[in-house]
N, C-alpha and C positions, 0 to 999 in steps of 0.2 A: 476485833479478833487479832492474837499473836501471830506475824510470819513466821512461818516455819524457819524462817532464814534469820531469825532474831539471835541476833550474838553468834552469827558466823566468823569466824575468821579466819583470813589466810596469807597470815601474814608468817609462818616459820616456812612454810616449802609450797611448791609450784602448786597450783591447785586445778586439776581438769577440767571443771566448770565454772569455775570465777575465777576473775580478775585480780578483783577486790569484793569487799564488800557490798554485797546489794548490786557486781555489773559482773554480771553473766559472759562469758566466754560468744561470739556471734554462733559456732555451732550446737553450743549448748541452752540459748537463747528461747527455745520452745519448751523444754522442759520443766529450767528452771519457773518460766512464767505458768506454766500450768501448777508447776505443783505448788505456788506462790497463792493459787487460787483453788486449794482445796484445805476443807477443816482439819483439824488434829485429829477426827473420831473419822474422817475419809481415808486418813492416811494409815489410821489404825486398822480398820476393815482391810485394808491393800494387805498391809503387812501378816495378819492373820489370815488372808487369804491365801496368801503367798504359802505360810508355813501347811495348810492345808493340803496346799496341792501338791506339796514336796512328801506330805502323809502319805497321800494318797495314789500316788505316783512312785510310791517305794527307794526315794532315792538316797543312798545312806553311803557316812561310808565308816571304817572299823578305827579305832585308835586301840594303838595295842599298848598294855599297864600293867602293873602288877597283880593287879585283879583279874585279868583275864581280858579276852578280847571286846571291847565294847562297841554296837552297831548303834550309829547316833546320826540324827535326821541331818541332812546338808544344811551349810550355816548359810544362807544367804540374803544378801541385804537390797531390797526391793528399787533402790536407788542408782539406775546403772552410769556405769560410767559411757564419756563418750569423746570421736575422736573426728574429726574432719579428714574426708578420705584422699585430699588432696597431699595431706599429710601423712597420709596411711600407705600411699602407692610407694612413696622414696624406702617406706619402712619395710611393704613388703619387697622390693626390688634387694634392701641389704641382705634380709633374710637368706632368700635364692642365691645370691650371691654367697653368703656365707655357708651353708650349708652345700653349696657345689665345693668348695674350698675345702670343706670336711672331708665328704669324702674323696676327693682329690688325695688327702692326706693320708687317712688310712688304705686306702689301696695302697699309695706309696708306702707305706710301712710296712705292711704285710707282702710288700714285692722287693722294687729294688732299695727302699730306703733312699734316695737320692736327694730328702731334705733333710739327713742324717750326713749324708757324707758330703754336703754342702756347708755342714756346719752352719743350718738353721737353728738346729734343736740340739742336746745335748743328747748323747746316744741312752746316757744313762737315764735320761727323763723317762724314755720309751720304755728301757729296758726294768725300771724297778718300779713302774706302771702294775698294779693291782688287775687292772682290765686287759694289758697284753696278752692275748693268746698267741701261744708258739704254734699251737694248730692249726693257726688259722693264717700262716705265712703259703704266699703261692695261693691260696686260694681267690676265684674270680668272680662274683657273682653278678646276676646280670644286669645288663647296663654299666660294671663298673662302681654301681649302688651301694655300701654298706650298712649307713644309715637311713633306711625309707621312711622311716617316720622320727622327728625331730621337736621338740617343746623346746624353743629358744625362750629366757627368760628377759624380758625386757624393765627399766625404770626409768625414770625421768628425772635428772635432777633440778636444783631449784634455778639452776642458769638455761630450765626448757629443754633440755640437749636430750635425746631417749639415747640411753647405755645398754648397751649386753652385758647381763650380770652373769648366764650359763648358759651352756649348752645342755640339753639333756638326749643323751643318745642313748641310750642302752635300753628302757622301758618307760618310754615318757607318757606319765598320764594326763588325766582331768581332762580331755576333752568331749566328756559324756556331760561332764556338768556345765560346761560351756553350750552345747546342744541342750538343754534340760533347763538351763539358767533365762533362755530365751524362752521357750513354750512357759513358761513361769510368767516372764513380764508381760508376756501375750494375756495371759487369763488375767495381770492384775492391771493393766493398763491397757486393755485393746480401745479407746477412745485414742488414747497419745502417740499410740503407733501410725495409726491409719491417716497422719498428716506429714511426718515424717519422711524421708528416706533415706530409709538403713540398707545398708548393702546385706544381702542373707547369707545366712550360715547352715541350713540345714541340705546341702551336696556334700556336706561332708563324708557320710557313710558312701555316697555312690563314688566320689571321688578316692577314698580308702580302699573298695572295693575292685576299682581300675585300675591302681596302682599294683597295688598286691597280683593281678591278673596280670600285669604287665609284667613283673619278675617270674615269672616261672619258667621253670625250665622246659616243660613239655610242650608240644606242641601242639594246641589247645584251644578251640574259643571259648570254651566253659571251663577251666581249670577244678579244682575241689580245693576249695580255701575251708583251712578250720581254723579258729582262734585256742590258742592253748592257755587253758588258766591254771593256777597253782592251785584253786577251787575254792567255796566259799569263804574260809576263814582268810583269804587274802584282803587285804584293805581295800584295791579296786576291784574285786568281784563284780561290785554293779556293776563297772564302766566293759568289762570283758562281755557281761552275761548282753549290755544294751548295745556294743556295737554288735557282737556277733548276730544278735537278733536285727537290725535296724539291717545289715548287709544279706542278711540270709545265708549266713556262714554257718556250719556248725561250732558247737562251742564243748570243748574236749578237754579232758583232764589226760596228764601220762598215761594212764593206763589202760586208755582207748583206742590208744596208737600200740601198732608195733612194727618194726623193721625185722623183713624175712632176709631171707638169706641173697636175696636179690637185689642188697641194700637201700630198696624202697621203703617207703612209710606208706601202711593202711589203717586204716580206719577200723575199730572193728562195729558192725552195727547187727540190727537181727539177720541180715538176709548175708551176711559172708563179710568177709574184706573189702572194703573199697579203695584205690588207691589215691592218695593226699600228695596235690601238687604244691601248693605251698601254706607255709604255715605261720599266723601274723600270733607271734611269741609272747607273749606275758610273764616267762620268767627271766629269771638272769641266768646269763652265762654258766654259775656254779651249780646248778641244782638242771640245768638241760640236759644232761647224756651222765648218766652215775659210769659210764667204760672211759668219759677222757678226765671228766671234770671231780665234783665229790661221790664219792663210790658211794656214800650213803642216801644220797638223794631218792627219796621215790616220787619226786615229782615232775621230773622228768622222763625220757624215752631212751631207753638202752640201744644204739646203734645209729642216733639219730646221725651225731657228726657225722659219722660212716657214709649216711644215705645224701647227706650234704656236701661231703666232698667228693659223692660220687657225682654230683650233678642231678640225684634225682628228685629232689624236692628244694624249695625252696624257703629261706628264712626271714622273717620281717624280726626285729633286724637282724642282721647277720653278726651270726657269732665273733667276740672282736672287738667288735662296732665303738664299746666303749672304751677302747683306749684314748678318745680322741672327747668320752664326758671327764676326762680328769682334768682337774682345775687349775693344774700345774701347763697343763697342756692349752686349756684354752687361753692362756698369755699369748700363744705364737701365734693365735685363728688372724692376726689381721697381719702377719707376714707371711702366712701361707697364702691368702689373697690376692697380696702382689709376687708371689713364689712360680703359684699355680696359674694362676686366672691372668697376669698382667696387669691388675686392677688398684685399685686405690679400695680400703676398706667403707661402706657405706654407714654402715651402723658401727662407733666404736666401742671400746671395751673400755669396762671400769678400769685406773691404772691399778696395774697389782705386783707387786713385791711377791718375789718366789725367796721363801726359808731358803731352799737350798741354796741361793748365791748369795756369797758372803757378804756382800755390799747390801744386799735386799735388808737379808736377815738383820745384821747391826742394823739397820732403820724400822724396822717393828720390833726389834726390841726394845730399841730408845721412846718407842711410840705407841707400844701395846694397847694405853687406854684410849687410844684416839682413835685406833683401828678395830674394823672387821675381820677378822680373823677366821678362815674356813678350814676343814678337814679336804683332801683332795678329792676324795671321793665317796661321803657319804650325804645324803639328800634329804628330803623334810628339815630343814632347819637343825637338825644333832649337831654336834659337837662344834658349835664354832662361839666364838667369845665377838658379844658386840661391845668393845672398850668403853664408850661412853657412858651404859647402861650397865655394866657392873662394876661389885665395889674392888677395891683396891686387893683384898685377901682372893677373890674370883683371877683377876687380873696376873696377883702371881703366882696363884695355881695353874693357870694357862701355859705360863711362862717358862715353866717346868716341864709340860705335855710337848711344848714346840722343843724345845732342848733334845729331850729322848729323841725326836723324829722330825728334823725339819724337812726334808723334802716333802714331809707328807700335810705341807701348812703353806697356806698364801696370807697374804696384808692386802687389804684393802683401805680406800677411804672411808668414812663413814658419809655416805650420802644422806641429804637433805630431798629423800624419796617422795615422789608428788601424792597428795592428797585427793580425794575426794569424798565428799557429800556423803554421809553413812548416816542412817537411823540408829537414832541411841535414845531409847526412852521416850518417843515420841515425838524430839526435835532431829536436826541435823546436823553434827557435827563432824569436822575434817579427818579423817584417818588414811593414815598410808597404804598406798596399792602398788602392786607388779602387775605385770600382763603377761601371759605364758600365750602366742601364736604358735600355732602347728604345722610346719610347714611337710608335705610328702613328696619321697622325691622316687623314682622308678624310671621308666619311659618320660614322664614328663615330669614337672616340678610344680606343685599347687602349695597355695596356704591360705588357710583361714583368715577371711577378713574380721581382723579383727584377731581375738583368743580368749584366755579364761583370764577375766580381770581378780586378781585375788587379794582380799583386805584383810589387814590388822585391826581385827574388832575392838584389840587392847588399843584404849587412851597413849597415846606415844609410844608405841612399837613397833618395830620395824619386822616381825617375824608375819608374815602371812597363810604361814603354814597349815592348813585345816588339824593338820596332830596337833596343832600348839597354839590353837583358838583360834586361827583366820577364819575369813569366810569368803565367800565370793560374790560378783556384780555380775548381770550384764553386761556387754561390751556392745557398745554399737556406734559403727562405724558409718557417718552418716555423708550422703553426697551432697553438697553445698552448690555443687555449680549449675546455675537457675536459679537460686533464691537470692 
């Protein structure tokens, strides 16, 4: 019988589960031996299992095309990755750490600006920021909180080292299919689980739930939490429609809510108004309030800011929140650290070259194909040039895009981003992954052991984007100490 593991290799970047060839990682060590000892037509049953229950389970998500919006089953690959939790506590310690930093930051922005007038940050970064809201200056919300819920993106290069590649503050999703990517490996592997010790993921809804109750403004031991969605034809509809239901939240579109003259927000439901203490947001900033933001939105609540800077409801996150996802801005997150906190940074940042300063810029110009090249603020993988992987005519059509607008463009290096084990046709071969951890911050500050491990199903690509063919893994964060 063929190894599954016949013609692995890992020898171009760091690899999660192996060493080298044929010597397993020590936490990843039961796995791989197990699935070392199962047929090609076992491992096929798994994988068709797999897609069944993902049928069956309705979990989808939209890619929007020229053709119209398309609902397409979750691409997920039955082979999870995994992390030894020894190493996992330092990672989630930088997390916390960073994300206090955050919003450290923007309160300061939105108040006295004092790491503006320190001459941290350039006034103009703030100021010609996409995501600054002038509305949203002076305002407090509670705890000091802006961003309650956070998706940091993490990688690993080939020197081991985990990077911060983003922050996502403003609507950070996919953590439905990190919840769903588990009850998945449970149905196709319940044998390999039950020897194991993975640290669990499924507190997360109660943990979201405790948070969001902890920001409200009223004074309350049962608050009214609704989750707002943009409504089905949004891409994470699933994930709004599974946490609202998993929390026992309602789950509300604009038009359900209205703000009386008492600049409160209710509910409208058969038996009257109810009144809505806080509200965990699924849209963006532009299309929330059509009286501050775009007048033409209906998918937001007319008078919401109103009832928010009156103090009567509250926002997960808080309007604002993303000035601090712009990717010009995340260069400073690890001297805000030592700014704010006193700290030395735990987790560092890719280095990155900002277009707007003139030193940066002449070195991604001279270096365009060698770099990774982002938009500052747009997500899914859009608009950014990975130099290596295109040709020279891509390369200086880019070149041309940064010119028009460089403030609105970082350089990066091109990472040799770690590997793991993916099913491709039966056998297993190396493909690049990120790790998206969720960290929530309120009253207290939690994060997902572990997060949403996401693969490049394309043979040598570094995009993992589900719009742009990724898929996702398990993540399992396993306790080593005793074995």
């Amino acid at each position: 019988m063929k190894s599954i593991w016949e013609n692995y290799t890992t020898e171009n970047a760091y690899d999660e589960l192996m060493y080298s060839e044929f010597q397993p990682r020590p936490v990843s060590h039961s796995l791989c031996q197990y699935l070392n000892s199962l047929k090609k037509t076992d491992i096929d049953k798994r994988k068709i299992a797999a897609e069944l229950a993902i049928m069956e389970m309705g979990i989808t998500f939209t890619v929007y095309s020229d053709e119209g919006n398309i609902d397409r089953a979750w691409p997920f690959d039955i082979i999870p990755r995994i992390m030894d939790a020894r190493e996992w506590r330092v990672i989630e310690q930088g997390l916390k750490q960073r994300l206090t930093a955050l919003n450290c930051f923007i309160s300061d922005v939105y108040g006295e600006q004092q790491f503006i007038k320190d001459g941290k940050i350039p006034s103009e970064t703030i100021n010609s920021s996409k995501n600054f809201r002038k509305e949203c200056v002076g305002m407090k919300p509670r705890h000091n909180v802006w961003a309650n819920i956070c998706g940091t993106d993490l990688v690993r290069n080939k020197d081991g080292i985990m990077y911060v590649l983003e922050d996502n503050l403003r609507v950070p999703s996919g953590v439905s299919y990190m919840l769903e990517n588990r009850v998945i490996t449970k149905r196709v592997f319940p044998e390999l689980l039950q020897g194991i010790d993975i640290l669990p993921i499924d507190d997360y809804p109660t943990q979201l739930q405790d948070m969001l109750a902890s920001i409200a403004f009223a004074d309350t031991d049962k608050p009214l939490i609704v989750v707002l969605t943009p409504g089905i034809y949004n891409s994470a509809y699933f994930e709004h429609a599974y946490l609202a239901q998993q929390m026992g939240a309602q789950l509300v579109e604009g038009n359900d809510l209205v703000v009386k003259d008492d600049n409160c927000v209710y509910m409208r439901t058969i038996e009257g108004l109810e009144k809505v203490d806080v509200i965990y947001r699924r849209i963006d900033d532009d299309f929330l309030d059509p009286e501050v933001f775009r007048k033409d939105s209906t998918l937001g609540v007319p008078g919401l800011m109103r009832a928010w800077q009156a103090g009567n409801v509250a926002l997960a996150n808080a309007p604002g929140a993303g000035v601090a996802d712009d990717k010009v801005v995340y260069a400073y997150v690890p001297e805000m650290i030592r700014y704010y906190l006193n700290e030395e940074p735990i987790l560092p940042n890719v280095p990155t070259y900002l277009c707007s300063n003139k030193e940066h810029y002449d070195y991604v110009m001279d270096h365009l194909a060698e770099l990774v090249v982002k938009p500052a603020n747009e997500s899914g993988g859009y608009g950014m040039l990975v130099g290596p992987h295109s040709t020279a005519k891509e390369v200086e059509a880019f070149r041309k895009v940064i010119q028009a607008d460089p403030r609105n463009y970082i350089g990066q290096p091109t990472l040799a981003i770690s590997t793991a084990p993916t099913l491709c046709k039966g056998k297993l071969e190396p493909r690049h992954i990120d790790l998206r951890p969720f960290i929530l911050q309120g009253e207290n500050t939690f994060v997902t052991a572990g997060g949403l491990t996401r693969v490049a199903l394309r043979k040598g690509s570094l995009v993992v984007n589900s719009s742009q063919g990724g898929g996702s893994k398990d993540t399992w964060i396993i306790n080593m100490e005793g074995n």
